[in-house]
C-alpha positions as CSV (number, residue, x, y, z in Angstrom):
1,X,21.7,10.0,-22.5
2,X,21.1,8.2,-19.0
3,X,17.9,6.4,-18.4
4,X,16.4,3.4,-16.1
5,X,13.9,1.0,-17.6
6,X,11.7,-0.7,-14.8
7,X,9.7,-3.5,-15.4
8,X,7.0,-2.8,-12.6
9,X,4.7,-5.3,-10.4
10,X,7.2,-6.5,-8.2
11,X,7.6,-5.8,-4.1
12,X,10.1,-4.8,-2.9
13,X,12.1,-6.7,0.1
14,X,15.0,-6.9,1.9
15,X,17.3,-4.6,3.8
16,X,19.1,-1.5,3.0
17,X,21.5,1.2,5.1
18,X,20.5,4.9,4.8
19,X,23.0,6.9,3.1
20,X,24.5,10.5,4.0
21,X,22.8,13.5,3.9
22,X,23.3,15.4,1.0
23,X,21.4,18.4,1.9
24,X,24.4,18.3,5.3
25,X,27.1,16.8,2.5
26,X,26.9,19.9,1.0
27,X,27.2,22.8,3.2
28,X,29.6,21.1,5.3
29,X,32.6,20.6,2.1
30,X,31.1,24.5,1.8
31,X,32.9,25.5,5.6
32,X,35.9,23.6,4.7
33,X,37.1,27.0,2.8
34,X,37.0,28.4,6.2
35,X,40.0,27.1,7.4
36,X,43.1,26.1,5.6
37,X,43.5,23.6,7.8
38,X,42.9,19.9,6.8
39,X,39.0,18.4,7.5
40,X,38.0,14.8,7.4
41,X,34.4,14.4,6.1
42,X,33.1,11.0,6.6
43,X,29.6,9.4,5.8
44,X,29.6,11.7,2.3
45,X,27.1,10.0,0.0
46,X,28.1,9.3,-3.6
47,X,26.0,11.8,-5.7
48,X,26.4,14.0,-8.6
49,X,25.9,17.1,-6.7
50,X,28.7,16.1,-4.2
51,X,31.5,15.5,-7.0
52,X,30.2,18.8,-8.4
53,X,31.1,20.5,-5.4
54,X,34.2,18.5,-5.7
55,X,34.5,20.1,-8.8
56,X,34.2,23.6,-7.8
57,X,36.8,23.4,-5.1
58,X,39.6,22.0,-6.9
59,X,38.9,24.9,-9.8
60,X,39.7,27.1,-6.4
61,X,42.9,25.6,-5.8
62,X,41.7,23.0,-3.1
63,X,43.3,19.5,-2.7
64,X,40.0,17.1,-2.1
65,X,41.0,13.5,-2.0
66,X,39.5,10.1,-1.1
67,X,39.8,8.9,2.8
68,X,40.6,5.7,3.7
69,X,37.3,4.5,3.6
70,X,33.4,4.3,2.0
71,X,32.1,8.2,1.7
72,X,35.5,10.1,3.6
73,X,37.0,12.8,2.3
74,X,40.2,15.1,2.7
75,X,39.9,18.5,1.9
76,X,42.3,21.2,2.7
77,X,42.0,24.7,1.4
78,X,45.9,25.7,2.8
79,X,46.0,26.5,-1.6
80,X,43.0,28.6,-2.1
81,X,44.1,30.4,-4.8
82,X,40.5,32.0,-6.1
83,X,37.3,33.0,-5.1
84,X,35.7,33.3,-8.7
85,X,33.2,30.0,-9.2
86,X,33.4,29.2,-12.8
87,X,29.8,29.3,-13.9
88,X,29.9,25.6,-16.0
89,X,29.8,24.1,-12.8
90,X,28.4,26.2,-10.8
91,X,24.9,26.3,-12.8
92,X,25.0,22.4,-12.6
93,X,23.8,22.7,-9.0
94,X,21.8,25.2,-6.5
95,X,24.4,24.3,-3.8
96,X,27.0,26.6,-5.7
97,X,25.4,29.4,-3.8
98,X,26.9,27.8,-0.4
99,X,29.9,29.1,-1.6
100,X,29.6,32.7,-0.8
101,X,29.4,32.5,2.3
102,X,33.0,31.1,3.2
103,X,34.7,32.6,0.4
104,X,33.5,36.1,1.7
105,X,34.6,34.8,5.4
106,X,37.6,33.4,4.3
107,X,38.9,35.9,1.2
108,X,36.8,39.2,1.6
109,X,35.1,38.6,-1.9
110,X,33.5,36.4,-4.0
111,X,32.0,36.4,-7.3
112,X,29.8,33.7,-8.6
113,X,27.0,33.0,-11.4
114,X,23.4,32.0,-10.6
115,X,23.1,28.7,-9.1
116,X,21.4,25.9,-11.4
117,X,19.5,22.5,-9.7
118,X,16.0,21.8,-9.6
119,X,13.3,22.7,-12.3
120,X,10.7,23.8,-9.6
121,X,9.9,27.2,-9.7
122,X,11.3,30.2,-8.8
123,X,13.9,30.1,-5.5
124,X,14.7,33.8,-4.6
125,X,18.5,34.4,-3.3
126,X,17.4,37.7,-1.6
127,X,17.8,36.5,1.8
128,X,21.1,35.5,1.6
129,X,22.1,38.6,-0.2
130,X,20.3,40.7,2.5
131,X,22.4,39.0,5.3
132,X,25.3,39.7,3.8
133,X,25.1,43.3,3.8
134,X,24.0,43.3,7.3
135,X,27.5,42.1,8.2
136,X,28.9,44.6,5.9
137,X,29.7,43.7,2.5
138,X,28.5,45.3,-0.8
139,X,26.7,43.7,-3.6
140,X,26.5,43.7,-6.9
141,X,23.9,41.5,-9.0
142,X,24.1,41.6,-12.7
143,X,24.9,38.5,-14.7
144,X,27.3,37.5,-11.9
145,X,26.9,38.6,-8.7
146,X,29.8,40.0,-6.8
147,X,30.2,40.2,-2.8
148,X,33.1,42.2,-1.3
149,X,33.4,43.1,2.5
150,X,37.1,44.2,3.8
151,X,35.8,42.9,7.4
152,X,33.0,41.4,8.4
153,X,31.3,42.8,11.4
154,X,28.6,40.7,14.1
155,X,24.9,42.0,13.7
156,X,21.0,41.1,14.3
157,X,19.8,39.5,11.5
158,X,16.3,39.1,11.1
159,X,15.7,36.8,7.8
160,X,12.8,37.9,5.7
161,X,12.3,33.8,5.4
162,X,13.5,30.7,7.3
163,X,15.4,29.7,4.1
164,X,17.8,27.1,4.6
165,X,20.4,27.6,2.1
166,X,20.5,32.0,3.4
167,X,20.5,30.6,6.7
168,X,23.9,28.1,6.6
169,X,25.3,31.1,4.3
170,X,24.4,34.0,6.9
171,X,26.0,31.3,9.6
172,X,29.3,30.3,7.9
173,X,29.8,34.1,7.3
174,X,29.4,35.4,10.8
175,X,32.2,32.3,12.6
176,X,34.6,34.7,11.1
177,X,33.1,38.2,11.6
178,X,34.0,40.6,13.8
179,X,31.9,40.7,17.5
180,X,28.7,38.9,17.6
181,X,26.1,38.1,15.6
182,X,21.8,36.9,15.8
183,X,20.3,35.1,13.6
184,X,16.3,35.0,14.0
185,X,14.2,32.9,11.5
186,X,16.7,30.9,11.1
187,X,15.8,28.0,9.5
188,X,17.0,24.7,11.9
189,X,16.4,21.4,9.7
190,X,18.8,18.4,10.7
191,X,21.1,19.4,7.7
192,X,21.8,22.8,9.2
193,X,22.2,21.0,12.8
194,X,25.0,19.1,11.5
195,X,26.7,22.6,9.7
196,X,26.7,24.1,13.4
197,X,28.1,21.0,14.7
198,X,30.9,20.5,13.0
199,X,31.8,24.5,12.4
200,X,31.9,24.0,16.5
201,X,34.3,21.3,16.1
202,X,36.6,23.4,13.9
203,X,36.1,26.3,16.7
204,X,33.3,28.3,16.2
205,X,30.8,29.2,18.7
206,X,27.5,28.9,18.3
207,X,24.6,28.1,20.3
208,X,20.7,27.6,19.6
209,X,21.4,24.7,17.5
210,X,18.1,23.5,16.6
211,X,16.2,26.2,17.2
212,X,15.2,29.1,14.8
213,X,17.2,31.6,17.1
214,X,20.7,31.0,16.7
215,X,24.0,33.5,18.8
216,X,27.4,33.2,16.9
217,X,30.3,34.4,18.2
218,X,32.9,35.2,15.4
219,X,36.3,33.8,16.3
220,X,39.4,34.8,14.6
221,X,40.1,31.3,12.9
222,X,39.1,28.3,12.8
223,X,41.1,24.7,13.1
224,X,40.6,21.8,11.0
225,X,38.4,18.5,12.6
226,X,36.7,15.4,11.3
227,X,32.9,15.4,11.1
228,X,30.4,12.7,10.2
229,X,27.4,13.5,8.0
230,X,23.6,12.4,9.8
231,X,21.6,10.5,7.2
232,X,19.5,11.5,4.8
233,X,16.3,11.6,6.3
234,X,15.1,12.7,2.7
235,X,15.8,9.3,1.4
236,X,14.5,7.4,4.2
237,X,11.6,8.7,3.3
238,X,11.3,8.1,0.0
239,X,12.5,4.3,1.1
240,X,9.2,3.9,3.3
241,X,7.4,5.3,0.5
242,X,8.7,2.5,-1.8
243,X,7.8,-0.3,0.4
244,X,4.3,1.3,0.9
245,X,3.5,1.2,-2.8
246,X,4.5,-1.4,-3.9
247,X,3.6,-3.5,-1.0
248,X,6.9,-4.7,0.2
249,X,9.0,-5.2,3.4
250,X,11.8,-2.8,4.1
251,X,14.3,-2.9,6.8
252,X,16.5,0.3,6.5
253,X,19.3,0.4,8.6
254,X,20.6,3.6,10.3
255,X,17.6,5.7,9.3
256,X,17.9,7.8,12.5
257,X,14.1,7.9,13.4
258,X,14.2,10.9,15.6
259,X,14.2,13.2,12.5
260,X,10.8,11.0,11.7
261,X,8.3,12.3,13.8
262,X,6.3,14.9,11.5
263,X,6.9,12.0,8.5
264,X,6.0,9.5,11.0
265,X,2.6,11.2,11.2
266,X,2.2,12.2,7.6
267,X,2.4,8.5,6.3
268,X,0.1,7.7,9.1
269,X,-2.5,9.8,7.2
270,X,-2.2,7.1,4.5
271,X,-2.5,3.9,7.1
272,X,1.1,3.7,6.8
273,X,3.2,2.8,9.7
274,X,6.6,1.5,10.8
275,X,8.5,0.0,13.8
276,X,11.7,1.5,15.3
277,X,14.7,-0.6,17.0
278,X,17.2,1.8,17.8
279,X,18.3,3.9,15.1
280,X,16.6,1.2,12.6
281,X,13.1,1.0,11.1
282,X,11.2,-1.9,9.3
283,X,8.1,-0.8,7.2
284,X,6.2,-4.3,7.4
285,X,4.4,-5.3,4.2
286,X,0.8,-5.9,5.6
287,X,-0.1,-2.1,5.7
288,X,-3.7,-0.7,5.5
289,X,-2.7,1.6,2.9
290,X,-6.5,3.6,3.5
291,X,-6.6,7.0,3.8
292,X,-7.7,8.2,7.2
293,X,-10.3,11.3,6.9
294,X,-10.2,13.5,9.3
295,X,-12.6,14.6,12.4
296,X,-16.1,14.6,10.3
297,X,-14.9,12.4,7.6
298,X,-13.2,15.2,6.0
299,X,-10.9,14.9,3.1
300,X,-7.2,14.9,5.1
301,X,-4.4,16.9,3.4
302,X,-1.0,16.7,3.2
303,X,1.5,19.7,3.2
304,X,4.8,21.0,3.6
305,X,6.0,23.6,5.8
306,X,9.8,24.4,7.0
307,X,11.4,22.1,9.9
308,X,9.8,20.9,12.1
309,X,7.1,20.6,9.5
310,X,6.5,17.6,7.0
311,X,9.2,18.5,4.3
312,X,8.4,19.7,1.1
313,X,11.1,17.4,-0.4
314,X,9.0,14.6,-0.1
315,X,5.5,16.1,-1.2
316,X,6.4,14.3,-5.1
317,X,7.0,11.0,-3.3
318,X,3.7,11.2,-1.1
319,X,1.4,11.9,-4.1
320,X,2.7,9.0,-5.9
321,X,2.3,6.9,-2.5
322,X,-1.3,8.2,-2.6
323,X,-2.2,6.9,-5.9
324,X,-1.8,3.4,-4.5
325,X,-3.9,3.8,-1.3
326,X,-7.9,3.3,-0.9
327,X,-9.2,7.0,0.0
328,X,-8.9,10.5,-1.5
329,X,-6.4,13.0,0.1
330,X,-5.5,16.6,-0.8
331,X,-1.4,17.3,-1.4
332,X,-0.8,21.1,-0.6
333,X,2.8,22.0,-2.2
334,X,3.0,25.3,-0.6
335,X,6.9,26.1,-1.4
336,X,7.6,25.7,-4.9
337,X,5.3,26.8,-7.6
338,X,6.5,24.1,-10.3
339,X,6.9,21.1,-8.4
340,X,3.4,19.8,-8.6
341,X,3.4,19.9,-12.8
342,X,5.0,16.3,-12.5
343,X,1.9,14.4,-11.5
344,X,0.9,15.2,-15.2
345,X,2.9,12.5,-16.1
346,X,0.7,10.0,-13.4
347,X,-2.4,11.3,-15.0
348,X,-1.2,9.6,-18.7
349,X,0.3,6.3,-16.3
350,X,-3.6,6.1,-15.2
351,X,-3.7,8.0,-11.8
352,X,-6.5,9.8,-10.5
353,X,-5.5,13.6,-9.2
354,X,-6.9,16.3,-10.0
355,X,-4.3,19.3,-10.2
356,X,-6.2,22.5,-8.8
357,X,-3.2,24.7,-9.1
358,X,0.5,24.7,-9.5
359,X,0.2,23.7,-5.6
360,X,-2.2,22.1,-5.0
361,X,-4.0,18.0,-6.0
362,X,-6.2,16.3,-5.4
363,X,-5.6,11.8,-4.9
364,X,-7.9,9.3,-5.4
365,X,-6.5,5.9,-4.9
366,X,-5.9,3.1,-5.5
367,X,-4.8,3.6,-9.0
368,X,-3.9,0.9,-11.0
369,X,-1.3,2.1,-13.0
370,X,0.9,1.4,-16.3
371,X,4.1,1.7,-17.8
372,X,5.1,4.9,-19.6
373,X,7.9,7.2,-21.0
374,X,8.7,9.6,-18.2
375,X,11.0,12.4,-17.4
376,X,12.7,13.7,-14.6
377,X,12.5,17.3,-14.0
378,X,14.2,17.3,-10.4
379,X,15.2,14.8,-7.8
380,X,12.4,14.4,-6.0
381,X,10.2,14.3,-8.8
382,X,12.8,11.6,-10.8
383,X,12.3,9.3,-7.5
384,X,8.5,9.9,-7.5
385,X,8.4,8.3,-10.9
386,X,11.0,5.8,-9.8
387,X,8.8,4.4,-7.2
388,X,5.4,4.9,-9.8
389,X,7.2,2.8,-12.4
390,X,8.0,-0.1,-9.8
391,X,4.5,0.2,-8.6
392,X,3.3,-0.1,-12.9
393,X,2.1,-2.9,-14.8
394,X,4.4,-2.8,-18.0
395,X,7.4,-1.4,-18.4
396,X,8.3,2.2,-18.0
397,X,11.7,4.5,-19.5
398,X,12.7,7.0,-17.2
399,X,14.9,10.1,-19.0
400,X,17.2,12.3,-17.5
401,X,18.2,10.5,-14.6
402,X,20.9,12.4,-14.3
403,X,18.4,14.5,-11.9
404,X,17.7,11.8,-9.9
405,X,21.2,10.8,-9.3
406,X,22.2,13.8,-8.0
407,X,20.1,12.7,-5.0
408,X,20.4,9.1,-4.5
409,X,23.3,7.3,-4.3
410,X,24.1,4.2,-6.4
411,X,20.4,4.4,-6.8
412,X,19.9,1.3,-9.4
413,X,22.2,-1.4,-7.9
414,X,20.8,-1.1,-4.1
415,X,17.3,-1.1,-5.7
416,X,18.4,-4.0,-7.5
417,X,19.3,-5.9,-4.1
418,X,15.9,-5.1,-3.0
419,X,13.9,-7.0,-6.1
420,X,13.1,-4.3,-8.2
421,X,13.5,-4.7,-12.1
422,X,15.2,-1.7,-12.9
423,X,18.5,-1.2,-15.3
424,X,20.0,1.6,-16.2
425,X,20.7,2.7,-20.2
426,X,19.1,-0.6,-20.6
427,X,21.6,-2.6,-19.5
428,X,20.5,-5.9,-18.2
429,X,21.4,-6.6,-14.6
């Protein structure tokens, strides 16, 4: 079994280049089953969930091979030869659901297990089953679930939540239905951005990008293209986070801050703050690191809403950041019922929270704390302990990194670069 033992204490310094998106990485390989054309996807982060995916397709008949360079890949789905997902990979990884959509486009059916991923509460699929048969296919949900439509036909859709997994599903189905289709409550997060973008580039059309009202025009078929992934905006922010806490310098290269604004202001809550050159920022290491109250001297909060809100994905790497700041501030996990359960594992490292309710703690910083065995339940969570352990006196084992590193990429060796004492399976470094 995988883990990383961290020796904590030490800042962290130094410079270090955003990687891929993974929540774009994704969906996008997803829309290559919509053409059996070739597409060149560049920029694709090295993560477990991406070779997954990799996975899936080749069970379906796809070739999928290495570009010519860092994070491109080839994939061409001219030998489709199934749309059944085999369920041992499939339950590896929530993004198996991102499948449907393209596989009913492309095929007319599709039949595929529950998704696995993330131990953080119930995620309903409703939505994208719901948007399905409003572009006419049928449905059947039993231990599999089963999708058939003989065409797909262009219609209003109205989504019952601004989910972002329904909404690239509900998208990537209509670029192949019949007439058009609207898509209101539509969910418009960079990741989703950069799904439209490229399904434009391989000849869809669709318009609202950004905006929770999208207009999709099915087209008969769609050509191949190269695309680049944006970065991952996610793990930008859990870099600033790690050069708050533990009191280092970051510069972090390509970190495109125009997707920064509502995390710009968040961290800001915490007297955090960074400059921008370009599409660069450098988190200095003289920080207040106070909490700022609000009008009154009220206790401040911190929550997560859907773009362009603070995202919840980084709600675990916030709480640990607030353990380490002078102040008290309330984290509101609104999305996720289980994600919150981690910060019992702060509590035993010496943190002082208070958890009100599966979504809801209270942070009293700073916290001075130490080494401990930890666990990873989910990504987020797995790099919320990562940056806890580096901030630790003592050393600290973290199991089941296997979570984490189906977020980051090459997570221990560019951590390594920066300072940190870290090793992975104990391996010195």
């Amino acid at each position: 079994m995988r883990e990383y033992i961290i020796e904590g204490g030490t800042p962290v310094t130094g410079e270090i280049t955003a990687s891929g998106n993974k929540n774009a990485a994704l969906p996008c390989i997803a829309a290559t089953l919509l053409t059996p054309e070739p597409v060149l996807l560049k920029n694709i982060p090295e993560i477990e969930d991406v070779q997954v995916m990799f996975e899936v397709l080749k069970h379906l008949g796809v070739s999928v091979e290495r570009g010519g360079a860092k994070g491109e890949w080839r994939v061409e789905s001219a030998t489709l030869r199934d749309s059944v997902v085999p369920p041992e990979q499939a339950q590896r990884i929530r993004a198996s659901i991102l499948l449907a959509g393209p596989l009913l486009a492309r095929t007319g059916s599709v039949e595929l297990p529950p998704p696995g991923g993330d131990v953080i509460g119930r995620r309903r699929l409703d939505t994208h089953f719901l948007a399905f048969e409003a572009l006419g296919a049928q449905i059947e949900t039993n231990d599999v679930y089963r999708v058939r439509a003989d065409k797909l036909s262009g219609s209003e859709l109205f989504l019952d939540e601004a989910s972002v997994t329904a909404t690239e599903n509900a998208i990537m189905a209509a670029v192949l239905a019949d007439g058009p289709t609207l898509i209101e409550n539509a969910a418009s997060e960079p990741h989703i951005q950069d799904l439209c973008h490229m399904l434009n580039a391989m000849g869809a059309e669709i318009t609202g990008i950004g905006s929770n009202i999208l207009r999709i025009n099915g087209v008969e078929a769609l050509r191949g293209t190269e695309f680049a992934i944006g970065s991952d905006f996610m793990e930008v922010g859990s870099f600033i986070g790690l050069a708050a806490a533990t009191r280092g310098e970051l510069l972090i290269r390509n970190a495109e801050p125009r997707h920064l604004k509502m995390v710009r202001i968040v961290f800001a809550r915490l007297g955090i703050h960074w400059e921008v050159s370009g599409d660069d920022i450098f988190v200095p290491a003289k920080q207040s690191l106070t909490v700022r109250p609000d009008l009154g001297g009220m206790v401040p909060k911190i929550d997560d809403a859907p773009w362009p809100g603070f995202p919840p994905d980084l709600t675990s790497i916030m709480t640990v950041v607030a353990t380490q700041v002078d102040g008290t501030i309330l984290i509101h996990e609104k999305m996720f019922e289980s994600r919150m359960f981690f910060v019992d594992k702060l509590i035993g490292m010496g943190a002082r929270i208070v958890l009100c309710d599966p979504h809801r703690a209270v942070v009293t910083g700073p916290c001075r704390l130490a080494g401990s065995e930890l666990v990873s339940p989910d990504v987020r969570a797995g790099m919320a302990m990562v940056i806890a352990a580096l901030c630790a006196r003592g050393t600290s084992r973290i199991h089941n990194v296997y979570q984490i590193e189906r977020g980051y990429e090459n997570l221990v060796p560019r951590l390594q670069a920066l300072g940190a004492q870290i090793a992975r399976n104990g391996e010195a470094h």
